[in-house]
C-alpha positions as CSV (number, residue, x, y, z in Angstrom):
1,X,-28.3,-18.7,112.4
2,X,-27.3,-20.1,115.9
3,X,-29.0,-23.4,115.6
4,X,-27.0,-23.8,112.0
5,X,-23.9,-22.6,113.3
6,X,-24.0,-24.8,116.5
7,X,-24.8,-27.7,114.1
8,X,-21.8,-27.5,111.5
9,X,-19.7,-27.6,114.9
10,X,-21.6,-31.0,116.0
11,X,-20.6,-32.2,112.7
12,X,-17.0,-30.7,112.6
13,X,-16.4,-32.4,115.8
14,X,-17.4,-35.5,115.0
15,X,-15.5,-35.0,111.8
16,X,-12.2,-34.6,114.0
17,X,-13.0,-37.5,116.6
18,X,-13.6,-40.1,113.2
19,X,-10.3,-38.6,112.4
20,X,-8.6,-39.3,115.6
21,X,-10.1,-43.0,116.0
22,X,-8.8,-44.4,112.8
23,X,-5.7,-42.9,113.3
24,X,-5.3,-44.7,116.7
25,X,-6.4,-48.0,115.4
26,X,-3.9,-47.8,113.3
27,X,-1.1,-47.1,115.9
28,X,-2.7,-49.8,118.1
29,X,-3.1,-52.6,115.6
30,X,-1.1,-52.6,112.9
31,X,-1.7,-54.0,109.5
32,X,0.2,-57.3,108.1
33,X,2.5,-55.6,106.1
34,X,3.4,-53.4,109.4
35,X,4.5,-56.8,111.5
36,X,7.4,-58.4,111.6
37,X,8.1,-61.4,109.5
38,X,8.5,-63.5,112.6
39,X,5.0,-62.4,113.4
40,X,3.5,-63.8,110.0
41,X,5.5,-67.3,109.8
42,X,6.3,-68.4,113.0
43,X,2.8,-68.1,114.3
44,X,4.4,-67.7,118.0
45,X,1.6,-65.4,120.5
46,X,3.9,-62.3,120.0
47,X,3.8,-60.0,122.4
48,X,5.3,-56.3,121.8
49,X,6.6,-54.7,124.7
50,X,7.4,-51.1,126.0
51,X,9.4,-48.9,127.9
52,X,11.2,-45.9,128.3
53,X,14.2,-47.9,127.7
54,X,12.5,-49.6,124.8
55,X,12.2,-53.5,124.7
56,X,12.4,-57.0,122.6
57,X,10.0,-58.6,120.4
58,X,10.5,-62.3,121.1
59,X,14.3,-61.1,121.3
60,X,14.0,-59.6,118.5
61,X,14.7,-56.1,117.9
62,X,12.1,-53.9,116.0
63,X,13.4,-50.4,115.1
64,X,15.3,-49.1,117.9
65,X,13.6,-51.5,120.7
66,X,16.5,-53.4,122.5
67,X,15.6,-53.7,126.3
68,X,14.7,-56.9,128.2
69,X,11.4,-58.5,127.7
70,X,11.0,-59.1,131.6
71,X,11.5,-55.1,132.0
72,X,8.3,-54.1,129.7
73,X,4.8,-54.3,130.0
74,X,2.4,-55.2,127.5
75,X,1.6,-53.1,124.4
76,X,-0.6,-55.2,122.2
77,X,-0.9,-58.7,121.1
78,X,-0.9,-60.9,118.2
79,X,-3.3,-64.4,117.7
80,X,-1.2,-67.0,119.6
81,X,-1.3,-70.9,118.9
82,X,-5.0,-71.7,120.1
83,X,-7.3,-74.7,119.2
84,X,-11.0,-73.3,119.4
85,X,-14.2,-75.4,119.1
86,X,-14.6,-73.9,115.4
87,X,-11.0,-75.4,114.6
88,X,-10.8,-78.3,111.8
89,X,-7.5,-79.7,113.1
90,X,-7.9,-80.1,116.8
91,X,-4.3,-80.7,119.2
92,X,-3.8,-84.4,119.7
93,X,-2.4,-84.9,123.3
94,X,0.6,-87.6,122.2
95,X,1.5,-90.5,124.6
96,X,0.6,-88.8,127.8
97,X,1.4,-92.1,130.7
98,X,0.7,-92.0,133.9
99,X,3.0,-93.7,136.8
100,X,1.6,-94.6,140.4
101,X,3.9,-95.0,143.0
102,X,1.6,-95.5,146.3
103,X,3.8,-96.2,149.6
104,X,2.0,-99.7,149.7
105,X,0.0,-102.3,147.1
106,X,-3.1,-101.0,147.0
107,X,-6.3,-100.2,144.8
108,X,-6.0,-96.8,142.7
109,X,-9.4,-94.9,141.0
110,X,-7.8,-92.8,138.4
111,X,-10.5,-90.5,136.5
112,X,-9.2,-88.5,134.0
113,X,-12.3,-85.7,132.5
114,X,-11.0,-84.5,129.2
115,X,-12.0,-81.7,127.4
116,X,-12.3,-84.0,124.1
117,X,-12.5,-87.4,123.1
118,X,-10.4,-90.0,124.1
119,X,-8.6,-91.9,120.4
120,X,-6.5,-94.7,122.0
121,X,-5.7,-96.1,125.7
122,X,-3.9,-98.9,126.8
123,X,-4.8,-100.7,129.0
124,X,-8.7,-99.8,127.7
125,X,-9.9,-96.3,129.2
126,X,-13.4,-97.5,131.0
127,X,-16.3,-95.2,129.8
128,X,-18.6,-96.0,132.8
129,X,-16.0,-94.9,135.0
130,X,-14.3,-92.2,133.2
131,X,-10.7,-93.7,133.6
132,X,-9.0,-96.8,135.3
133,X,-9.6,-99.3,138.4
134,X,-5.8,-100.5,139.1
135,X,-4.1,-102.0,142.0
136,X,-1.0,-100.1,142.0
137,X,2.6,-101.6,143.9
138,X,5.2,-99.3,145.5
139,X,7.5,-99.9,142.0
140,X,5.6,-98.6,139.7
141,X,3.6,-101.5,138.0
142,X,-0.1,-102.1,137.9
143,X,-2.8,-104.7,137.7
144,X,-5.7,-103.3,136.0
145,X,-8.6,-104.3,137.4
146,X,-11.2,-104.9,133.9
147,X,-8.8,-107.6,132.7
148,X,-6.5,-108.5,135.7
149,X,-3.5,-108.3,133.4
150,X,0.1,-106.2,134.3
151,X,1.0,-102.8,132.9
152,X,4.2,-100.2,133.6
153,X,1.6,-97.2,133.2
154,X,-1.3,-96.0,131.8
155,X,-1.2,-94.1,128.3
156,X,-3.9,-92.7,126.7
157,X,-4.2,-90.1,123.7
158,X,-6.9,-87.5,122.5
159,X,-8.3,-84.8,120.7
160,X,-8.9,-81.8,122.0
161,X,-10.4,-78.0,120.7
162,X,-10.1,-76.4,123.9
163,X,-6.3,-76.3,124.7
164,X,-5.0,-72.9,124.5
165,X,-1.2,-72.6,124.2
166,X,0.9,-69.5,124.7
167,X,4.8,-70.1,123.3
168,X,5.9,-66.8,124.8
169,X,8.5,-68.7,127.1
170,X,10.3,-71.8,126.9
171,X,13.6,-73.1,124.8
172,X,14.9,-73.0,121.6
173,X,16.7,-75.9,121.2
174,X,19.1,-77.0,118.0
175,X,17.7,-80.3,116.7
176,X,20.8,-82.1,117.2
177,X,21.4,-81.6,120.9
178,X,17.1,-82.5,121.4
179,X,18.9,-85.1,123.4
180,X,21.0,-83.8,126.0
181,X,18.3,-80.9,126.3
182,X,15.4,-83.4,127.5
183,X,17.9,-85.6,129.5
184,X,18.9,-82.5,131.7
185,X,15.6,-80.4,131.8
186,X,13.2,-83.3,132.6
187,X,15.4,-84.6,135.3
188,X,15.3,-81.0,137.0
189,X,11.5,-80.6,136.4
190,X,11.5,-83.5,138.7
191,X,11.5,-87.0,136.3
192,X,13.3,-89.8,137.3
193,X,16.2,-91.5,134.2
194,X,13.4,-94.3,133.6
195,X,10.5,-91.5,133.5
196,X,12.5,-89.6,131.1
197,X,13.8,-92.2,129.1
198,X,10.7,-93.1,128.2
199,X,9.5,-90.1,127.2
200,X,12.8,-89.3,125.1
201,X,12.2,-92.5,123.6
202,X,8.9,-91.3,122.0
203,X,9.6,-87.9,121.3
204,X,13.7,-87.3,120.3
205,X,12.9,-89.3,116.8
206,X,10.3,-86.4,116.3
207,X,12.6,-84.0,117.1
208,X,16.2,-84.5,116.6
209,X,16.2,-83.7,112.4
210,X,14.1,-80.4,112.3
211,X,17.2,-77.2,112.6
212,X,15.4,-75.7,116.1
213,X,12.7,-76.6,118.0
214,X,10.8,-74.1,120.1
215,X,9.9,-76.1,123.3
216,X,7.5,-75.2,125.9
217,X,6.0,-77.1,128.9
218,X,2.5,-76.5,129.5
219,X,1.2,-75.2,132.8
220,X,-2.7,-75.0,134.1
221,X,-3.3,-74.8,129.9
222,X,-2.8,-78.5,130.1
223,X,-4.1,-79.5,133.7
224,X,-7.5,-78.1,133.5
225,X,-8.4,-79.5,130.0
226,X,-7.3,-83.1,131.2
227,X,-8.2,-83.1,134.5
228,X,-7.3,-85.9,137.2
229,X,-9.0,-86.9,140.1
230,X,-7.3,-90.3,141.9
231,X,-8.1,-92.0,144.8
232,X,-7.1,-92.7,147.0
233,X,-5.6,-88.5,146.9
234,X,-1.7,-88.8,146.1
235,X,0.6,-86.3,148.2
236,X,2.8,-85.6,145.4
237,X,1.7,-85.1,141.6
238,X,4.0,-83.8,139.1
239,X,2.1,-83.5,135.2
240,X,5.0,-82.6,132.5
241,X,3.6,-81.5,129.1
242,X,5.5,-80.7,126.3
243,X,4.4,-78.4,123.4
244,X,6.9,-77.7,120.6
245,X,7.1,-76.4,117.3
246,X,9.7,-77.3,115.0
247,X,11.6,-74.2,113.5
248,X,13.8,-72.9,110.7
249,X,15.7,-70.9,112.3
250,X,16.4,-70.0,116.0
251,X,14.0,-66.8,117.4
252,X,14.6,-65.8,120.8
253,X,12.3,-66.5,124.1
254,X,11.9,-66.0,128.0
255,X,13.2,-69.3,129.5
256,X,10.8,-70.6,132.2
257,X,12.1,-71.3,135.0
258,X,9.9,-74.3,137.0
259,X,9.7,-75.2,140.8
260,X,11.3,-78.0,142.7
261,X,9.3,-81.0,142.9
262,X,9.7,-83.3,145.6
263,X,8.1,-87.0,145.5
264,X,6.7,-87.4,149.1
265,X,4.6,-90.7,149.9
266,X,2.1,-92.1,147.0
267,X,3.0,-90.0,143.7
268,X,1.9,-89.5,140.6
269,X,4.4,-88.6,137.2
270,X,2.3,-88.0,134.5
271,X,4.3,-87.0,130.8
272,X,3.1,-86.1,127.3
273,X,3.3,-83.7,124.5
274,X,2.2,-82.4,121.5
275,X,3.3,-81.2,117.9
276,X,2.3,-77.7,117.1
277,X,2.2,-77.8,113.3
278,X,2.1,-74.9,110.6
């Protein structure tokens, strides 16, 4: 009688903690139909936060949540924008360039290891040496060594399954003033007018027609999956890279906020970007 009775207990209890599990799933990972729709078509990393005061889903508000994202901590998570290596459409790193500004003309080793496969270079990225042999002049221009002809920069472009981007923070910026957006927050990232020119150049016509665009500039995510190694070792290197995803109507973010860069003798500016598509 004891053993039976101690058994249906075992059971009872396990009965109860089943229970109790499925129930908490639930609470801790929602279903689709319990998300918002931002969640579902935006395909931002949205992060939902909490507080006694209650807080902001990508500014947001979700029931009776109204606080400041930067108050809350973490709850849960939803998938972010990531390129894995079982992907079929891997990021393509647009137009990144590379300026060298040493203090005096000399000769420049500039290897750049990517996590992917390099599509297009100009001038030619060398295989054996896993980048460029230039001799770089105080102004900016270069004389690459494998041909001996002149060149402004060095561009290159590839594919890539290992970038992982998180658009938690950043801007979202009305297509029509893409413009005056880039002019002012590239110069205080740290570009000079003819580094950012250039770079509006390439990426305004992509930009200025879609309603929003939610713009982010990539941090380590970028760096270590295109990593450089020059020497001889510049003192200042500044590496700007843009991700954005166009948008149908505006959402709201946590601005980043970036440090001062200062060019101090032989420095590198490096720019690019990338299109998150839906």
């Amino acid at each position: 009688m004891k053993k039976n009775f101690s058994i249906k207990n075992v059971l009872l209890l396990l009965v109860v903690f089943l229970i109790f599990i499925v129930a908490f799933s639930r609470f801790v990972y929602p279903s689709i139909g319990d998300r918002l729709p931002s969640q579902i078509s935006t395909g931002v990393d949205m992060l939902f936060y909490s507080s006694p005061a209650g807080c902001t889903l990508m500014g947001q508000n979700y029931n009776n949540y109204t606080g400041s994202v930067n108050k809350c901590t973490p709850k849960y998570s939803f998938p972010a924008y990531r390129s894995s290596s079982s992907g079929n459409d891997p990021f393509v790193a647009l137009k990144p360039v590379i300026y060298l500004y040493p203090t005096k003309v000399q000769v420049v080793d500039v290897n750049l290891d990517i996590l992917g496969k390099i599509i297009v270079s100009y001038p030619k990225y060398n295989e054996q040496i896993k980048g460029w042999s230039v001799t770089a002049f105080p102004d900016g221009h270069l004389i690459n060594k494998a041909d001996n002809k002149e060149y402004s920069y060095l561009f290159w472009e590839a594919e890539t399954n290992d970038l992982n981007i998180d658009l938690v923070s950043g801007f979202v910026v009305r297509g029509q003033d893409t413009e005056k957006f880039l002019q002012e927050k590239l110069a205080e990232i740290g570009l000079l007018p003819k580094e950012y020119n250039e770079f509006i150049v390439y990426w305004l016509p992509k930009m200025q027609n879609n309603p929003y665009n939610l713009i982010h500039f990539a941090g380590d995510t970028y760096t270590d999956s295109a990593q450089l190694t020059i020497a001889p070792k510049p003192d200042s290197v500044l590496r700007v890279f843009m991700v954005y995803k166009p948008l149908a109507k505006s959402i709201n973010v946590s601005p980043q906020i970036f440090p001062k860069f200062e060019r101090n003798g032989f420095t590198v500016v490096e720019w690019g970007g990338t299109e998150i598509k839906d």
